[in-house]
N, CA, C and O atoms as a Tinker XYZ file with bonds, in Angstrom:
   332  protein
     1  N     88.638000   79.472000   98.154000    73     2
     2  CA    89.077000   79.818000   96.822000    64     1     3
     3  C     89.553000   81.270000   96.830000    63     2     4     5
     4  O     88.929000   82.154000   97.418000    81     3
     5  N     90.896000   81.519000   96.026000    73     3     6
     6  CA    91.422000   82.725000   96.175000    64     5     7
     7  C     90.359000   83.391000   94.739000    63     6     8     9
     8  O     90.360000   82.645000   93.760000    81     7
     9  N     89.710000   84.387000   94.636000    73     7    10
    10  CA    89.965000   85.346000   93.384000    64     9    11
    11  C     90.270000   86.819000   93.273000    63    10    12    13
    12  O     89.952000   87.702000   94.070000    81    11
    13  N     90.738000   86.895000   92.492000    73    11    14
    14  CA    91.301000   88.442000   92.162000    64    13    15
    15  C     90.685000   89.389000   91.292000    63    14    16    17
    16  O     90.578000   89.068000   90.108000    81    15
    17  N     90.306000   90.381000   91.630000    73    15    18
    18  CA    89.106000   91.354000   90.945000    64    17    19
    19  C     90.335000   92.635000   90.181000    63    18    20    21
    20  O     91.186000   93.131000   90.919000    81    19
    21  N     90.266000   92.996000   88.826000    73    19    22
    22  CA    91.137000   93.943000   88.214000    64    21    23
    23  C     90.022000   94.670000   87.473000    63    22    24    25
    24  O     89.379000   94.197000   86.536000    81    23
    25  N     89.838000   96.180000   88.145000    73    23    26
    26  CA    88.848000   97.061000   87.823000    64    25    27
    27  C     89.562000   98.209000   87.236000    63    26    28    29
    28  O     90.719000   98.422000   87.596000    81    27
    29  N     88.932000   99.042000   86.284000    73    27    30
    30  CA    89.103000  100.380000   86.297000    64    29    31
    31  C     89.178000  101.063000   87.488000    63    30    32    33
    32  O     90.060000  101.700000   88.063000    81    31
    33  N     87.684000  100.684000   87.786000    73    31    34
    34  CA    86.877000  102.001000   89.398000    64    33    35
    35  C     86.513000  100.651000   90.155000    63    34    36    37
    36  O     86.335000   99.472000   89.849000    81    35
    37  N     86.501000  101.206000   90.965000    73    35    38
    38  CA    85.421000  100.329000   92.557000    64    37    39
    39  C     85.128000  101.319000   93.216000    63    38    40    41
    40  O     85.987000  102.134000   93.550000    81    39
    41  N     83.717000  101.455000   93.565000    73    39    42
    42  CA    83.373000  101.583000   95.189000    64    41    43
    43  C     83.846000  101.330000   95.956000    63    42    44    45
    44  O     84.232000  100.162000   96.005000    81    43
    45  N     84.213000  102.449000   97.342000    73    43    46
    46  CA    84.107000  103.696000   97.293000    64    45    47
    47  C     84.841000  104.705000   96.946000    63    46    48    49
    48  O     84.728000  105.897000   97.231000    81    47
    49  N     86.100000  103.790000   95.892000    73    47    50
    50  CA    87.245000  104.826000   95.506000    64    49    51
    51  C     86.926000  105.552000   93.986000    63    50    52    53
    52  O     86.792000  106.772000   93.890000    81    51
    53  N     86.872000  105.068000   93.371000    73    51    54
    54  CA    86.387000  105.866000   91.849000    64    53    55
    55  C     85.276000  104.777000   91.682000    63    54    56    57
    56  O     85.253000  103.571000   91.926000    81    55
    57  N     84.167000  105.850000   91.062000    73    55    58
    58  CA    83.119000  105.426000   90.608000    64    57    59
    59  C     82.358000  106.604000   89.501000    63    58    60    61
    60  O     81.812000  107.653000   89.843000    81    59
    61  N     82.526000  106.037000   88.018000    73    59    62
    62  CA    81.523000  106.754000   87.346000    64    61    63
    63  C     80.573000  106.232000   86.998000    63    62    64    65
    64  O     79.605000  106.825000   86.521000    81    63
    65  N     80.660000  105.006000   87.167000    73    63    66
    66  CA    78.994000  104.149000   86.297000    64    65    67
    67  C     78.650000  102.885000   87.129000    63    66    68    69
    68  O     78.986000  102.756000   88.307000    81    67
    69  N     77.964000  101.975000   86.430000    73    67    70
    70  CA    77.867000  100.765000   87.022000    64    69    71
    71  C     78.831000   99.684000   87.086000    63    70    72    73
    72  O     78.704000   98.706000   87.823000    81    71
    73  N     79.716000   99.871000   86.359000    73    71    74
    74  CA    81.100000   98.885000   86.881000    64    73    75
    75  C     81.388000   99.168000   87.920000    63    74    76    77
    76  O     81.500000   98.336000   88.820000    81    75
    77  N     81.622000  100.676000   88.099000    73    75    78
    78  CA    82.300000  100.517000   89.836000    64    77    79
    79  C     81.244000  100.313000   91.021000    63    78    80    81
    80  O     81.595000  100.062000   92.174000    81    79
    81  N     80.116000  100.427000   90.676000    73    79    82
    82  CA    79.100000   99.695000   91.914000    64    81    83
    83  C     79.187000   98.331000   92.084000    63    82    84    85
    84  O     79.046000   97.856000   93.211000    81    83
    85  N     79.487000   97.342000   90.727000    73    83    86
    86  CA    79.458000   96.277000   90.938000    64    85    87
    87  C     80.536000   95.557000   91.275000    63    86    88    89
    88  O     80.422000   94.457000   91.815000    81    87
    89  N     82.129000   96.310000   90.883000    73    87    90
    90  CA    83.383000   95.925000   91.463000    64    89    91
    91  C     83.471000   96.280000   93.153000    63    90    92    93
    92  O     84.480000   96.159000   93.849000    81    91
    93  N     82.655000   96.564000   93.421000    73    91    94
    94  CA    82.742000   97.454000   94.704000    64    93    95
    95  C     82.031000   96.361000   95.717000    63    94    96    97
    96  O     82.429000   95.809000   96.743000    81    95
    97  N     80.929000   96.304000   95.047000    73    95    98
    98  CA    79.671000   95.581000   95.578000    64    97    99
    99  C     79.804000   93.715000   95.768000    63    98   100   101
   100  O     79.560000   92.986000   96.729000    81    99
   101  N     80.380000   93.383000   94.155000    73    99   102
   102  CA    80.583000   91.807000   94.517000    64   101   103
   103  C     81.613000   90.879000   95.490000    63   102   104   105
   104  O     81.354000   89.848000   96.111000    81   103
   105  N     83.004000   91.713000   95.372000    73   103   106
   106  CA    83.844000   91.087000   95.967000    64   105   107
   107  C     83.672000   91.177000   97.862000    63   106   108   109
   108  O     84.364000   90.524000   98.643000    81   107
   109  N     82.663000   92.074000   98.218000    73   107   110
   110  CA    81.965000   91.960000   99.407000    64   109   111
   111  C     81.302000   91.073000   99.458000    63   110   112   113
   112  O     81.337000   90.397000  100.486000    81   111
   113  N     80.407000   90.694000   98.357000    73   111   114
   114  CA    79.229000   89.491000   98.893000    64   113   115
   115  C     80.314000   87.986000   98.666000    63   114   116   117
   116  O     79.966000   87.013000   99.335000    81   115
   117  N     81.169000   87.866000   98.050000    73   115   118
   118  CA    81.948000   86.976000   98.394000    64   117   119
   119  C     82.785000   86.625000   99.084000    63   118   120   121
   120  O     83.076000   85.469000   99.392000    81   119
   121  N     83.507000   88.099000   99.563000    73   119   122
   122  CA    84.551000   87.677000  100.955000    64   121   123
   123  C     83.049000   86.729000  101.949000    63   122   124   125
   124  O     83.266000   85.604000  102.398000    81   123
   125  N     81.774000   87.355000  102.122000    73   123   126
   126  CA    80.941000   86.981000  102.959000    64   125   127
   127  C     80.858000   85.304000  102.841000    63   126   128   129
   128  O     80.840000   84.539000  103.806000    81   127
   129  N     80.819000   84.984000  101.653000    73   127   130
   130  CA    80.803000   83.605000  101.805000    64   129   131
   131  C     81.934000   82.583000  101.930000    63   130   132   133
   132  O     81.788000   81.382000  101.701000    81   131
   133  N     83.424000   83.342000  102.432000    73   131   134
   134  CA    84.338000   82.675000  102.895000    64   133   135
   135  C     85.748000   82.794000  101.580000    63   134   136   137
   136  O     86.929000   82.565000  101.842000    81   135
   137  N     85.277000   83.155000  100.363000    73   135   138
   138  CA    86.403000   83.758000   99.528000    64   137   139
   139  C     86.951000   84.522000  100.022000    63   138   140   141
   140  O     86.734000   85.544000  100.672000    81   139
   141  N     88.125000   83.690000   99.503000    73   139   142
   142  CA    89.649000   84.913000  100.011000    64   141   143
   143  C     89.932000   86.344000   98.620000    63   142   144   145
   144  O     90.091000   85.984000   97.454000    81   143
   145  N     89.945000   87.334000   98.858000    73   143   146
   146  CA    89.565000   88.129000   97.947000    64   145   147
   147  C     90.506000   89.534000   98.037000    63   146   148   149
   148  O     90.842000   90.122000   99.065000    81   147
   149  N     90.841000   89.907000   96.552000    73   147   150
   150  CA    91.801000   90.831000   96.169000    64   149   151
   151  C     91.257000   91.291000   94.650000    63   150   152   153
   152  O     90.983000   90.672000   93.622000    81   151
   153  N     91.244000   92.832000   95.085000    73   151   154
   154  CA    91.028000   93.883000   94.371000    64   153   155
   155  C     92.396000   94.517000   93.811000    63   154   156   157
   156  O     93.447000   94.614000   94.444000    81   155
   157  N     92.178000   94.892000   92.601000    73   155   158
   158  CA    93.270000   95.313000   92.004000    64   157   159
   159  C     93.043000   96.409000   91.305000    63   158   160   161
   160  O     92.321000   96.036000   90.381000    81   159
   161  N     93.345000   98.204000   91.141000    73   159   162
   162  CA    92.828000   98.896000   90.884000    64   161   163
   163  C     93.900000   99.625000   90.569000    63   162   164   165
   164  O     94.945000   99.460000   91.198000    81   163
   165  N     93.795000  100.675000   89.401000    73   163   166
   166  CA    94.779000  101.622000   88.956000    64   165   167
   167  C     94.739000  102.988000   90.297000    63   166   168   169
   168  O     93.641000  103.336000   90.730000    81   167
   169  N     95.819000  103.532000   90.739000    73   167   170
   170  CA    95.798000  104.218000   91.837000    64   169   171
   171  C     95.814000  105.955000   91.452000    63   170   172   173
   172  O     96.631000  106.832000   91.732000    81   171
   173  N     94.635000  105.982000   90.753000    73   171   174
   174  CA    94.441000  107.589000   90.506000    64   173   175
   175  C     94.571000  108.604000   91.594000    63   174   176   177
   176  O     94.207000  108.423000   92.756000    81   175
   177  N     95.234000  109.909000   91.021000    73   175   178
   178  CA    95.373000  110.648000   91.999000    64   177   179
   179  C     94.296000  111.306000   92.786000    63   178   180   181
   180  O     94.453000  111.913000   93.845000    81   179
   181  N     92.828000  111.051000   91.937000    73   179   182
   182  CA    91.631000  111.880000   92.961000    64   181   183
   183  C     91.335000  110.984000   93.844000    63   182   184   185
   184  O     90.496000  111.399000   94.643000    81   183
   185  N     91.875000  109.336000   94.127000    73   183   186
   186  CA    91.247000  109.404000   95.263000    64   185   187
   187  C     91.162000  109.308000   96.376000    63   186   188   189
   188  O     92.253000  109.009000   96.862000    81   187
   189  N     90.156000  109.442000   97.306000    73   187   190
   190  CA    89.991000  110.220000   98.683000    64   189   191
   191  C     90.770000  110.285000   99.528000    63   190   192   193
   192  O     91.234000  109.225000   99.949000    81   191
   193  N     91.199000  111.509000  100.081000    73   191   194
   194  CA    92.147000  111.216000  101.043000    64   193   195
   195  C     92.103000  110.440000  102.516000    63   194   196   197
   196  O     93.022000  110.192000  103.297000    81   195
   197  N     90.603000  110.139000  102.595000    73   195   198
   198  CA    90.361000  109.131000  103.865000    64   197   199
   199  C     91.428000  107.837000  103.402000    63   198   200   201
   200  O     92.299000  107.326000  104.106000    81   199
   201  N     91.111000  107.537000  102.179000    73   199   202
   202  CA    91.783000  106.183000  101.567000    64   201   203
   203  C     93.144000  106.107000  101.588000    63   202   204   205
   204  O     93.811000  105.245000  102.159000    81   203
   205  N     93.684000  107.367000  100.718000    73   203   206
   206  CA    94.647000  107.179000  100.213000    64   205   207
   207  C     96.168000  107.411000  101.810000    63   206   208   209
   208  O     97.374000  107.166000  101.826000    81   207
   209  N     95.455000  107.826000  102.585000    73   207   210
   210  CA    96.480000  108.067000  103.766000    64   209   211
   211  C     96.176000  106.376000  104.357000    63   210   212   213
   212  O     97.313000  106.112000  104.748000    81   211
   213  N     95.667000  105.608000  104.533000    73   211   214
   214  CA    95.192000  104.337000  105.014000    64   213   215
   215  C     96.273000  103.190000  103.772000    63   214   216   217
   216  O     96.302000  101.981000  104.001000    81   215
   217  N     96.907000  103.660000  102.788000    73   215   218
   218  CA    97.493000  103.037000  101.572000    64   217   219
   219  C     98.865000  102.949000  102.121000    63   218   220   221
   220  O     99.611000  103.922000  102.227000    81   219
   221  N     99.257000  101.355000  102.574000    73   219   222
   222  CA   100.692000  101.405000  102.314000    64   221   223
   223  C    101.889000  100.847000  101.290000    63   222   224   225
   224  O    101.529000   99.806000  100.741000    81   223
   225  N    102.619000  101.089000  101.077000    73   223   226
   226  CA   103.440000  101.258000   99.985000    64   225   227
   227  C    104.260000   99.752000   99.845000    63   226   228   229
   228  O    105.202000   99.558000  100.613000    81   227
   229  N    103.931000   98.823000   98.974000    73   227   230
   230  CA   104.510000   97.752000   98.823000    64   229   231
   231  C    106.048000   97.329000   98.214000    63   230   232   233
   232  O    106.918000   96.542000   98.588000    81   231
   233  N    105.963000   97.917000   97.505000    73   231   234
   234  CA   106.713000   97.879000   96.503000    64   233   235
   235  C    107.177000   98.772000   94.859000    63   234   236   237
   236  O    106.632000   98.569000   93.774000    81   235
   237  N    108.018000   99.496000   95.065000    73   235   238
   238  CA   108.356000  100.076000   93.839000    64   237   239
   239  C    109.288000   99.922000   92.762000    63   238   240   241
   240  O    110.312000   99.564000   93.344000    81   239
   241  N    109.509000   99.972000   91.700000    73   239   242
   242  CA   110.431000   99.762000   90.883000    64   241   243
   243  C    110.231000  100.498000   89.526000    63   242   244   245
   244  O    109.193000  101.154000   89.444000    81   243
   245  N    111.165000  100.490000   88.316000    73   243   246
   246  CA   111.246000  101.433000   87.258000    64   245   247
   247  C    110.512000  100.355000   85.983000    63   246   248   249
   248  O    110.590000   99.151000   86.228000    81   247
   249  N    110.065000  100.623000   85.130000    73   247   250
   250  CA   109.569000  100.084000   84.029000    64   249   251
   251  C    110.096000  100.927000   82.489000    63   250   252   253
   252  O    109.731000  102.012000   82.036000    81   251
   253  N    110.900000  100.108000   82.054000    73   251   254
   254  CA   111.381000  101.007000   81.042000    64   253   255
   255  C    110.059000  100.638000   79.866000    63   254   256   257
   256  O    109.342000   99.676000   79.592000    81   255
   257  N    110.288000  102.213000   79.347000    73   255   258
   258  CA   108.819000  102.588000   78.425000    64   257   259
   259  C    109.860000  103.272000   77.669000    63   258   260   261
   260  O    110.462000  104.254000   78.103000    81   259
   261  N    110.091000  102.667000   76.380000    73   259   262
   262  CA   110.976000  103.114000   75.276000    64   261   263
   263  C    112.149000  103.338000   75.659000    63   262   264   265
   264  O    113.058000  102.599000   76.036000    81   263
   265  N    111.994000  105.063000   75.454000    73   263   266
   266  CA   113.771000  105.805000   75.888000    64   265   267
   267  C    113.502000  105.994000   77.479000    63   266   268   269
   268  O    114.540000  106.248000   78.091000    81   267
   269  N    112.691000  105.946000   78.034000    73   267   270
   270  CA   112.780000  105.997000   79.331000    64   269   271
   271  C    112.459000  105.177000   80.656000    63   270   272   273
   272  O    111.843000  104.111000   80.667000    81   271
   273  N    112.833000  105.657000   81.475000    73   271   274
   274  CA   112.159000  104.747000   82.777000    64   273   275
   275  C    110.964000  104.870000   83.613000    63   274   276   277
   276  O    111.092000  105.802000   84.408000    81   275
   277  N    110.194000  104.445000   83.680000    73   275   278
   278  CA   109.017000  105.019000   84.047000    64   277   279
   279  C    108.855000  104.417000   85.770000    63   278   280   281
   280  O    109.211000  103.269000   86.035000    81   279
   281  N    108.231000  105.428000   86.946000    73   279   282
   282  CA   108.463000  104.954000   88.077000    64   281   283
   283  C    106.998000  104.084000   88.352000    63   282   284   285
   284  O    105.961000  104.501000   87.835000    81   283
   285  N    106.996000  102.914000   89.159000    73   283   286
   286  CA   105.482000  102.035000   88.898000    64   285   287
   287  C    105.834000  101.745000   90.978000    63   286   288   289
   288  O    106.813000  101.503000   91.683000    81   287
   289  N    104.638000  101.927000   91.138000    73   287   290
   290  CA   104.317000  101.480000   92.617000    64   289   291
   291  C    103.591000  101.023000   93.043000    63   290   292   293
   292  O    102.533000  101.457000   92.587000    81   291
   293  N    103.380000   99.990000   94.048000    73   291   294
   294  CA   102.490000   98.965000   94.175000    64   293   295
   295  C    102.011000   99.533000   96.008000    63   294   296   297
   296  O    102.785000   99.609000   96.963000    81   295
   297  N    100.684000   99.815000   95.991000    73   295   298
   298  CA   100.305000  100.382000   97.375000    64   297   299
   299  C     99.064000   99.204000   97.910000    63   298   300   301
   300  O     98.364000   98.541000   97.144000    81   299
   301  N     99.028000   99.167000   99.190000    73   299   302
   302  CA    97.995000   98.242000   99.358000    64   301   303
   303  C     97.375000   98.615000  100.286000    63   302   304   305
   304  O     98.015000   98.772000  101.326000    81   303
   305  N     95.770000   98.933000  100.302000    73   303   306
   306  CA    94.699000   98.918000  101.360000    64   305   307
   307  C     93.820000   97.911000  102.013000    63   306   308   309
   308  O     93.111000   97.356000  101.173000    81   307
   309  N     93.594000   97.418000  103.430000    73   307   310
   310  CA    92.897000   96.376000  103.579000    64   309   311
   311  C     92.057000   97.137000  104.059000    63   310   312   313
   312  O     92.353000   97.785000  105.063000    81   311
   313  N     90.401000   97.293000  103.284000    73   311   314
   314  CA    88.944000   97.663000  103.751000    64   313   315
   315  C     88.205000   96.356000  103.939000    63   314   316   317
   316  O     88.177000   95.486000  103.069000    81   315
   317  N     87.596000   96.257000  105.136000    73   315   318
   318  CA    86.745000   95.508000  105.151000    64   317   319
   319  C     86.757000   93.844000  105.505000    63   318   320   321
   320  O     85.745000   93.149000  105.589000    81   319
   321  N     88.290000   93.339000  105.709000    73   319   322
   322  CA    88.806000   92.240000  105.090000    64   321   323
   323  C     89.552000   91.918000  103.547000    63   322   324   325
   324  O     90.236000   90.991000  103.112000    81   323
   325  N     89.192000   92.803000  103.160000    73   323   326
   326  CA    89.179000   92.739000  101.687000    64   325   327
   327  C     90.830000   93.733000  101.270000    63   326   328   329
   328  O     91.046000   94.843000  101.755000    81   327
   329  N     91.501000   93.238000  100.605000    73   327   330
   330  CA    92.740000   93.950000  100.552000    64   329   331
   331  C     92.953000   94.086000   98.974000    63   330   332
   332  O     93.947000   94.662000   98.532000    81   331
């Protein structure tokens, strides 16, 4: 079974509370039991640079936001199995 996890934060990239321990934490104990598994996370600029150099760049394109164009990029990390 495919599922897809859409967090604020995860462990070990942003974490202020207990959501991101548990976005961090579950989709591990399920890749373990053979789920195919994808994290989906807003790509803030604090985080780590261990991570963020390991991030490659999927796909970009413009999103118009009113009078303007706004630039949107899609980066992808595989930790763990887990991408």
């Amino acid at each position: 079974m495919k599922v897809l996890f859409a967090s604020a934060e995860c462990a070990p990239f942003f974490k202020t509370g207990g959501l991101g321990d548990v976005a961090g934490a579950l989709p591990k104990e399920l890749a373990k039991k053979g789920f195919n598994i994808a994290v989906v996370l807003p790509y803030f600029t604090k985080m780590p640079d261990i991570y963020k150099i390991q991030c490659e760049e999927v796909a970009t394109f413009s999103v118009e936001v009113g009078w303007r164009h706004q630039y949107c990029g899609v980066k992808q990390l595989i930790l763990k199995g887990i991408s």
